[in-house]
TORNU-7375 format. One record per residue: residue in three letters; x, y, z of N, C-alpha, C in turn. Coordinates in steps of 0.02 Angstrom, whole numbers, plus 32768, in hexadecimal, padded with zeros to 4 digits. Each point is the difference from the previous one (the first is absolute). Layout:
alaXYZXYZXYZ;...
end
This chain:
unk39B9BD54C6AB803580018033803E7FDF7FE6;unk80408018801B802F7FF47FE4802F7FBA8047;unk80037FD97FED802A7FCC802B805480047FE9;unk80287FEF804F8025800D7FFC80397FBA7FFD;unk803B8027800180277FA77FF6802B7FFF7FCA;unk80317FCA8016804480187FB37FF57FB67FE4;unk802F80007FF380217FC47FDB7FDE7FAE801B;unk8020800F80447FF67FA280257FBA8007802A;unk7FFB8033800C7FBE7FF980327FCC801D7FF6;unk800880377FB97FCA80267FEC7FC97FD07FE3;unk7FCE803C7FD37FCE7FEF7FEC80047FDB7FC1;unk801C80127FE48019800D7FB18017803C7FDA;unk7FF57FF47FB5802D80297FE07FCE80287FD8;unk800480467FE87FD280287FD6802C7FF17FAC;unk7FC780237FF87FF97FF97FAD7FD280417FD4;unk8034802F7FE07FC2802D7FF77FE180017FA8;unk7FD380167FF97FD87FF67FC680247FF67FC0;unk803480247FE8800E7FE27FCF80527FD1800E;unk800C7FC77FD280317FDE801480237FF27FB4;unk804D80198008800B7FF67FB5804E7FEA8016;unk800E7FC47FCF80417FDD7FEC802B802B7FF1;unk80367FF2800E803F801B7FEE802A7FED7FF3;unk800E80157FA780307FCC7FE480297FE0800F;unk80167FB07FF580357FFF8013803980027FE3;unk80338006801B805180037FDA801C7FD97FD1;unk800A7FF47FD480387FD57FDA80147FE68018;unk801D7FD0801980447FD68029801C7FC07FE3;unk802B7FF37FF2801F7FC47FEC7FEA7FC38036;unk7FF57FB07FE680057FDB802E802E80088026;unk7FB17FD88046805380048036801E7FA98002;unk80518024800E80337FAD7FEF7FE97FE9802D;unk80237FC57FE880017FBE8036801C7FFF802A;unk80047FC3802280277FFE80478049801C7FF5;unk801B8013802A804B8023801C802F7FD38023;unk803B7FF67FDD80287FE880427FFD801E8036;unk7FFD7FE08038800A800F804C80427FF88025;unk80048042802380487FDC802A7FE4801E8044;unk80357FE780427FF280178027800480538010;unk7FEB80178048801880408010803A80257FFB;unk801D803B7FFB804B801F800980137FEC7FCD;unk80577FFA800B80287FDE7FC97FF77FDE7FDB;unk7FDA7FAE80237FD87FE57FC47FD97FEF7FBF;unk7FC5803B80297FD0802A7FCA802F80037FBE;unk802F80398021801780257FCD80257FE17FBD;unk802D7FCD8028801F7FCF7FDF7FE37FCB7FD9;unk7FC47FE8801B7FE97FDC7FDB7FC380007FDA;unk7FDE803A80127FCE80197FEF7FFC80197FB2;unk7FD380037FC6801D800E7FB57FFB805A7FF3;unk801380217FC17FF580297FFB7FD480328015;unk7FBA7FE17FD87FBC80057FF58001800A8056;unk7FEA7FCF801380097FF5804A800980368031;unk803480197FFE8030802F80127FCD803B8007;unk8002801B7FBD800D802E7FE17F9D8015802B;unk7FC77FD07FF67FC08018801E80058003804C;unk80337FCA8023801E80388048802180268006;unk800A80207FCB8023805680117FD780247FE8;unk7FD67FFD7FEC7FD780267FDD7FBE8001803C;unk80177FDD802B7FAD7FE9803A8024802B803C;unk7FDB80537FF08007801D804A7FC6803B800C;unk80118031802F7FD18017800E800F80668009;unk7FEE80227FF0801C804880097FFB80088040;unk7FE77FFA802C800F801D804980147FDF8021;unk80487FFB800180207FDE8029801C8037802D;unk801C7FDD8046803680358019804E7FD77FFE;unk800E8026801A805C7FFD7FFD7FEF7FAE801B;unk7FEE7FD6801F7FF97FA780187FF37FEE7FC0;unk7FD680207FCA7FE87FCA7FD17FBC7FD2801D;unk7FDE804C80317FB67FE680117FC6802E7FF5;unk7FD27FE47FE07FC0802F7FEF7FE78026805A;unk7FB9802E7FF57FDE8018803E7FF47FC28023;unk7FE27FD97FC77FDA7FBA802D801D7FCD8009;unk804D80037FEB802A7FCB801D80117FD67FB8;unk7FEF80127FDA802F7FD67FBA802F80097FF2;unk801C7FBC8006804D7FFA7FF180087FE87FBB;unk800180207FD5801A7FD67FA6802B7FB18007;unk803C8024802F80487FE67FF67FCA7FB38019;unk7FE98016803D7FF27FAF80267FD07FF37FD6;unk7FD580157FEA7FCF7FE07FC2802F7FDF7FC3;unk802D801C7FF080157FD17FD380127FC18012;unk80377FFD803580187FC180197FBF7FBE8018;unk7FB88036800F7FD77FD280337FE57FE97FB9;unk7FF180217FCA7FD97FEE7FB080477FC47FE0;unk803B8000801180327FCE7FE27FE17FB58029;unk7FFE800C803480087FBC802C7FB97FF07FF1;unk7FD0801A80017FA97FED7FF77FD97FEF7FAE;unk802F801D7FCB7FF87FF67FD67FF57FAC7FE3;unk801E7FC7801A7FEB7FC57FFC7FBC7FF08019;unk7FE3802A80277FCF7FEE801C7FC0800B7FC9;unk802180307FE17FD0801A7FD180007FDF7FB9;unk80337FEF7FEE800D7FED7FBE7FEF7FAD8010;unk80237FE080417FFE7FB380067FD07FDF800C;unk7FE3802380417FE87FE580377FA6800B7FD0;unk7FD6802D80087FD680417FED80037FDA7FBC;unk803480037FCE7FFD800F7FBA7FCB804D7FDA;unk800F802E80177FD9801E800F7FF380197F8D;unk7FC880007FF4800480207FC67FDE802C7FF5;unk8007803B7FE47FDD804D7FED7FE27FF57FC2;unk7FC480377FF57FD1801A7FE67FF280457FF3;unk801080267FBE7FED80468006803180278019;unk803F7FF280298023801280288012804E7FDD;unk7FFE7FFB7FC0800F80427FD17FD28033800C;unk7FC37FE2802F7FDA8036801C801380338035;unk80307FFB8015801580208038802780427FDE;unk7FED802A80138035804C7FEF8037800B8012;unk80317FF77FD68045800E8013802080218035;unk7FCC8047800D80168020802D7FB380288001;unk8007802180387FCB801D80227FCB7FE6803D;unk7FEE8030801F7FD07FD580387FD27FE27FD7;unk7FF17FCA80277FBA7FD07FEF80017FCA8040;unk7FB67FEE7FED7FDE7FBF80227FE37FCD800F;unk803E7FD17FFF7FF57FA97FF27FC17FF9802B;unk7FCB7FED7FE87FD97FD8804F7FE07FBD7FE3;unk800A7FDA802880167FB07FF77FCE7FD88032;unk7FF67FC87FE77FCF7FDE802F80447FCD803A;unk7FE28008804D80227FCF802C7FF67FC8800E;unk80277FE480087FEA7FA8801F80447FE1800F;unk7FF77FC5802C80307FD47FF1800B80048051;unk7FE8801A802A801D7FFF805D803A801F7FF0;unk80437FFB7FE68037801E7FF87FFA802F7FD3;unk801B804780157FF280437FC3804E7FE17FD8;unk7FF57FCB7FE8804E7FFE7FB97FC7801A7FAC;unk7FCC7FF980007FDE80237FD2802A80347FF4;unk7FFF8027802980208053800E80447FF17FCC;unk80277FE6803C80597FF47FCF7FFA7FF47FD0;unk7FC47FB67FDB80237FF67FD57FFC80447FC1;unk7FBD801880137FED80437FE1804280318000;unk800E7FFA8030803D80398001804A7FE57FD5;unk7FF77FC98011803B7FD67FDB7FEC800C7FAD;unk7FDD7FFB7FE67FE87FE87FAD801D80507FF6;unk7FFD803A80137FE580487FF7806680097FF9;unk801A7FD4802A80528010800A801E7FE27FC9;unk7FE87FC38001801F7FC37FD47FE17FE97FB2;unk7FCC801D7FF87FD07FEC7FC77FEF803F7FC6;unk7FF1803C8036800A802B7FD7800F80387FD3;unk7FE9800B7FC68034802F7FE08038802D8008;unk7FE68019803F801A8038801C7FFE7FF58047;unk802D7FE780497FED7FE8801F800A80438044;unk7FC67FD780257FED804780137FDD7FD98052;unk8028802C80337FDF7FEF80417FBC80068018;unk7FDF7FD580247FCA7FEA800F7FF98026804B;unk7FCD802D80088001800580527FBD7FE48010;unk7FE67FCB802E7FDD7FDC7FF67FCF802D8046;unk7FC87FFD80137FE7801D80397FE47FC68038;unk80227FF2803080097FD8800F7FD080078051;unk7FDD7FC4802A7FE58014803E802680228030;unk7FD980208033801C801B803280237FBE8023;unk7FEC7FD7800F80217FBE802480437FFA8009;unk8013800B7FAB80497FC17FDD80208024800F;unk800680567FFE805C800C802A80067FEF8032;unk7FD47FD9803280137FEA804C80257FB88007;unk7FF57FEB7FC1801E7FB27FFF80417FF67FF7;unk802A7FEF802A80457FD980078023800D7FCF;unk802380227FFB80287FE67FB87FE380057FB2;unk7FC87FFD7FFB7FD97FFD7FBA7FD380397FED;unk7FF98028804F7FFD80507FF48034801F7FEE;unk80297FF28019804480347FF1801A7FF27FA3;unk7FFE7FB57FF280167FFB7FC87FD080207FC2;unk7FB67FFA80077FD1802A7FE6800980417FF6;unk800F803B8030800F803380098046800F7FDB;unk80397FD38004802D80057FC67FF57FFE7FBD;unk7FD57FE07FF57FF17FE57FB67FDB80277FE6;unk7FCC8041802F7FD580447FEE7FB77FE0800E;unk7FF47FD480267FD07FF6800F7FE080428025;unk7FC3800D80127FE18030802E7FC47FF8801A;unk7FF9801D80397FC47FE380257FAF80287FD3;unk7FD27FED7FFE7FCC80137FCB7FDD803E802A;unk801780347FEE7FCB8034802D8010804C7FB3;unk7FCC801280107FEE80297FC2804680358008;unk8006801F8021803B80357FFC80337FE47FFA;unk800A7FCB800A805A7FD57FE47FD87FE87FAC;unk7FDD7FEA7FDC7FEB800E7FC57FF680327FCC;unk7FEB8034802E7FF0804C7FDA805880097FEE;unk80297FF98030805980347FFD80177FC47FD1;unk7FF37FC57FEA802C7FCE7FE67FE1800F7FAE;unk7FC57FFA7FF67FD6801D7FBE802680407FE7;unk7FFA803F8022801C803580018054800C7FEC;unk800F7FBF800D80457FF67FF380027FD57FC3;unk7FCF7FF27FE07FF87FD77FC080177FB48007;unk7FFE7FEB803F80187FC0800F7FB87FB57FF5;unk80157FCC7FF17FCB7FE17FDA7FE97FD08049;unk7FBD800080147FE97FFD80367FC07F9C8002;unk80207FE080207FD07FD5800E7FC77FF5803A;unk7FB97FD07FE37FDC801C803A7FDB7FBB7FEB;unk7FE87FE480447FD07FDD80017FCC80078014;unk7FBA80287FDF7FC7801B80297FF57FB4801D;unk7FE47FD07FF67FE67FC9802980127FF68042;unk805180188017802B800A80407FFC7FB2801C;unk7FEA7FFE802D80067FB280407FDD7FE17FDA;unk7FC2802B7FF17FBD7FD77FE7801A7FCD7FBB;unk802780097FE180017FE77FC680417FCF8014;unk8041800F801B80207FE780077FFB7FBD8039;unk7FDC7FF8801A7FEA7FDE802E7FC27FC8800A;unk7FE0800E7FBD7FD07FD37FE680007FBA7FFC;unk7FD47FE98014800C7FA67FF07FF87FEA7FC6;unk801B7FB87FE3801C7FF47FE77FB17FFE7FB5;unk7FC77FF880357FC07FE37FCD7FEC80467FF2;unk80228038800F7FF580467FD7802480287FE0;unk80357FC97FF6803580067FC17FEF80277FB7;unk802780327FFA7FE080317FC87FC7802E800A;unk7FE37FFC801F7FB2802680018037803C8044;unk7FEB80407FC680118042802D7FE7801B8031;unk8013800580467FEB801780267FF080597FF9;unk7FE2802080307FDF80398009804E80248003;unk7FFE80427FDA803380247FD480068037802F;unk8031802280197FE98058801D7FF480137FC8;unk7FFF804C801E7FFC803A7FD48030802F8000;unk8027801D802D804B801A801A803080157FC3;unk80127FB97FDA802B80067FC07FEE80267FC3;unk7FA97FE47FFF7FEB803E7FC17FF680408008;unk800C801B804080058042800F802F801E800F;unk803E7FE9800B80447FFF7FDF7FFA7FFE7FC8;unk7FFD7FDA7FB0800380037FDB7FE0802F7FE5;unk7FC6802C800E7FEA802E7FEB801F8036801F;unk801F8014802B80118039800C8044800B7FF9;unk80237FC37FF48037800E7FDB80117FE87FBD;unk7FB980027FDA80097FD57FB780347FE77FF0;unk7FEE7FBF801D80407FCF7FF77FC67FC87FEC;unk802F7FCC7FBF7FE37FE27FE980007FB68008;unk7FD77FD2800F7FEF7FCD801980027FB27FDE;unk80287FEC801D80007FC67FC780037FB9802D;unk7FB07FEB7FE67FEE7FCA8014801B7FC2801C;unk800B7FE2801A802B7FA27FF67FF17FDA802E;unk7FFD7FD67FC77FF07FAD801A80147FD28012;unk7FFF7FE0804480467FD080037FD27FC27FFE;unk80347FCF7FF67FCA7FBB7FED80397FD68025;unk80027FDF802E80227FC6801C801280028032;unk8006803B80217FFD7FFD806B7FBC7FF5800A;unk7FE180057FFB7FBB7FEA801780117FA38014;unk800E7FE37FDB80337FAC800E803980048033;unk8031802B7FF5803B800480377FEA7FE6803D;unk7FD08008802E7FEC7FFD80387FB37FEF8018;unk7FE27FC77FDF7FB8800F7FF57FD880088064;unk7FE9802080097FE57FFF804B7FC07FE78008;unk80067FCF80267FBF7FD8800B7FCB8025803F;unk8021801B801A7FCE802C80358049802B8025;unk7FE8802180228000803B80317FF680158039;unk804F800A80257FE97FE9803B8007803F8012;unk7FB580307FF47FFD804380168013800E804F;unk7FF67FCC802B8007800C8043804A7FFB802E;unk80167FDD7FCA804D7FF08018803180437FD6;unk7FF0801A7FE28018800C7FC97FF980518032;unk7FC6800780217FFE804D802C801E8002803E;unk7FFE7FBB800180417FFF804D802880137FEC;unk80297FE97FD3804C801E7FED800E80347FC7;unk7FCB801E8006800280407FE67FFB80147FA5;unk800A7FB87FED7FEF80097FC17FBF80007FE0;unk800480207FAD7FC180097FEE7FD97FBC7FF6;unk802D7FC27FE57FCE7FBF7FEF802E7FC98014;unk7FE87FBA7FFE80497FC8801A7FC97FDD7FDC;unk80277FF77FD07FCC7FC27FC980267FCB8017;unk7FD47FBB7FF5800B7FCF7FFA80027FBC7FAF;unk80407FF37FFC7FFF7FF87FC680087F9B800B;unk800A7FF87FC1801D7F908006802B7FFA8016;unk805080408000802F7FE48043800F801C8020;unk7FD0804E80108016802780357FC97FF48034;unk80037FF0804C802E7FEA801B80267FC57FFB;unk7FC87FDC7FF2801B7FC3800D80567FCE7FF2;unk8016804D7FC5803E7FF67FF78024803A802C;unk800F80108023801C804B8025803580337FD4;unk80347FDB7FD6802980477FE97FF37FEE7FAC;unk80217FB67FF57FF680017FC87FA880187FCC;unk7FCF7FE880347FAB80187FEB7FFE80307FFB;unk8034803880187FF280497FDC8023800F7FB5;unk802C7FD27FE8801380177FB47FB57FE57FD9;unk7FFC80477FDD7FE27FFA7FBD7FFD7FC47FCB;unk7FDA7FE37FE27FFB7FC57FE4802280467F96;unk80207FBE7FE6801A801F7FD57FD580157FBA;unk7FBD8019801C7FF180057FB48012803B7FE3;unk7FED80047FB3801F802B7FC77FC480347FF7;unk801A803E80207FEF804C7FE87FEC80137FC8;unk7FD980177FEB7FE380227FCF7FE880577FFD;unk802080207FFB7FF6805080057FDD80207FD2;unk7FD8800F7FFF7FD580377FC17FF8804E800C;unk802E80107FE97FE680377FED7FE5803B7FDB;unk7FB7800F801E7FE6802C7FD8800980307FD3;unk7FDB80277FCE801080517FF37FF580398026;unk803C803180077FE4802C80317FC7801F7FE8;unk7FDA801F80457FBD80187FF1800A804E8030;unk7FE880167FEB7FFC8056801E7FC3801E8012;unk7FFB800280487FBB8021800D8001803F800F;unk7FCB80227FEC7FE380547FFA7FD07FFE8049;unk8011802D80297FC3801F802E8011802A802C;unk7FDF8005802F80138032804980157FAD8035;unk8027800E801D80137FD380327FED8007804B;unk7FCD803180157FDC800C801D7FAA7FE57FF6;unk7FEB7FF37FBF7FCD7FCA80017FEB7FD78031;unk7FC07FFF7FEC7FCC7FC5805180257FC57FCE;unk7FFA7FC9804280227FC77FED7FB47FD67FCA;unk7FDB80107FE87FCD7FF77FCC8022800B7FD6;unk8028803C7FF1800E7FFC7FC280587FE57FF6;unk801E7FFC802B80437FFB80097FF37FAE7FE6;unk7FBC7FCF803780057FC77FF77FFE7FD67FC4;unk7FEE80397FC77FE87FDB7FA98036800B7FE4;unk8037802C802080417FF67FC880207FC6802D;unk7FEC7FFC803C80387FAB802C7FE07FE17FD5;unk7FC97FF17FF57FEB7FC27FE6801F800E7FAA;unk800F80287FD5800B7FDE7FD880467FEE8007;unk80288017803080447FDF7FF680067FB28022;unk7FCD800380397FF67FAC80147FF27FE17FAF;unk7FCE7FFE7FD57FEA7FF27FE180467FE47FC1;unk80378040800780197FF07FC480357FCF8020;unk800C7FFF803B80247FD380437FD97FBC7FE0;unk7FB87FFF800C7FF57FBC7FFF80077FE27FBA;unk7FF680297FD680107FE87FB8803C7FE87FEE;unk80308022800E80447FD6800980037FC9801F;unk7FD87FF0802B800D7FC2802C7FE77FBB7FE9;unk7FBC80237FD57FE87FCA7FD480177FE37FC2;unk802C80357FF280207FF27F9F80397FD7802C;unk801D7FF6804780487FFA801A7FEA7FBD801A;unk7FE07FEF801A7FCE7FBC800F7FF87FD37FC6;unk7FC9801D7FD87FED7FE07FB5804C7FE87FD1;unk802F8026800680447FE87FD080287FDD8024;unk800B8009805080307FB0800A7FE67FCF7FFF;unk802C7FD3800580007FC37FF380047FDA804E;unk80118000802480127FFA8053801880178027;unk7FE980078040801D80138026805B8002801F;unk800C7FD77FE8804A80057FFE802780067FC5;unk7FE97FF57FC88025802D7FB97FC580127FE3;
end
């Protein structure tokens, strides 16, 4: 029997019998940090060549006459919102890459990444490294819960930036469009974890690898190592958390007990790995038996990154 389910709420991901690498590209290191300037005029003015030159180069073919995608991406406001947030990433985060030369310059493919941290900034900073880090920089559409476009202000800015809600037919048209696609099979489950099951992967759908097989698009693993600290959650207040409609309301050392400031993130340093892409062969119609042995080897190459990304820092905050 075949189970059903995408991305955040499915089963997991298929995998069909044979699984083969695909080279990766040449790429020059990616530079170092960038001067920063602000938005508009600023940017422009104070912002360096180099600089410049990978936000003009950061857009998208279907735009209309606004300078907005189907699903609401705005380039223009992605640049300005990637100028002002960029400290967050370089300062705050220190965020450093791995493999990043793994990523294909161009063409569809599919990041899928382990979650954690109560706050999806996993996601950004992923999307951030992909703008700012590498070779060829290239927008992130991340697949995001049904929940988050309902939230205040931080739906709408999501939806600018090409965020999208995770449902298989807004995946199938974005693939199809060769656009490079993020996914967290673990969904709530992983992102929402307490703090004493830090690292250990939660239960994966299946949704994404059947996308990836039916639109052979190729998959490339990653590992994040240091939100899992951002926010460690000591328990779960599943019951409070369904009154007000959300999926989890962790409890962390200063949330509540601190009210605005207990929700910033504690500053530790990011670690990104990423994998080699991997390419799976099958029917995407498969019983989830067999769909479930190609999820598991991409969990597998998920958790391997996490262990080589663990084993080489040095602390949690550098």
């Amino acid at each position: 029997m075949r189970k059903t389910g995408f991305f955040l709420f499915g089963r997991g991901i298929c995998y069909s019998a044979g699984m083969n690498k695909i080279p990766s590209r040449a790429h020059p290191e990616p530079r170092g940090e960038q001067t920063r300037g602000a938005p508009g005029d600023r940017l422009a003015r104070n912002a360096n060549h180099e600089w410049r030159e990978r936000l003009r180069n950061l857009t998208s073919p279907r735009l209309n006459e606004f300078g907005i995608d189907p699903f609401g991406l705005e380039p223009a406001f992605l640049k300005e919102a990637l100028a002002v947030t960029s400290p967050v990433y370089r300062k705050y985060f220190r965020v450093q890459t791995y493999g990043i030369e793994n990523i294909p310059a161009a063409g569809r493919c599919m990041l899928i990444a382990n979650h954690s941290g109560q706050i999806p900034l996993d996601g950004a900073m992923i999307a951030m490294a992909l703008m700012l880090d590498s070779p060829q920089p290239r927008i992130v559409r991340a697949m995001v819960e049904k929940w988050v476009p309902t939230i205040p202000f931080v739906g709408p800015f999501f939806v600018r930036c090409g965020q999208v809600t995770g449902t298989p037919e807004n995946c199938r048209r974005l693939l199809e469009w060769d656009e490079c696609i993020l996914v967290f099979p673990e969904g709530v489950r992983g992102i929402s974890k307490l703090y004493s099951q830090r690292y250990q992967l939660q239960e994966f759908g299946y949704g994404f690898m059947r996308l990836a097989l039916e639109t052979k698009a190729p998959i490339i693993p990653v590992g994040v190592v240091g939100a899992e600290e951002q926010a460690p959650a000591l328990y779960n207040a599943k019951g409070m958390a369904k009154l007000l409609g959300m999926p989890a309301l962790p409890i962390t050392p200063t949330f509540p007990l601190v009210p605005v400031l207990g929700l910033l993130p504690y500053p530790t340093k990011y670690h990104i790995h990423f994998g080699e892409p991997l390419l799976f062969d099958g029917d995407p119609e498969d019983d989830d038996d067999v769909i479930g042995e190609k999820v598991d080897l991409v969990k597998s190459a998920i958790s391997g990154l996490l262990h080589k990304g663990l084993k080489q820092r040095k602390h949690i905050f550098w």
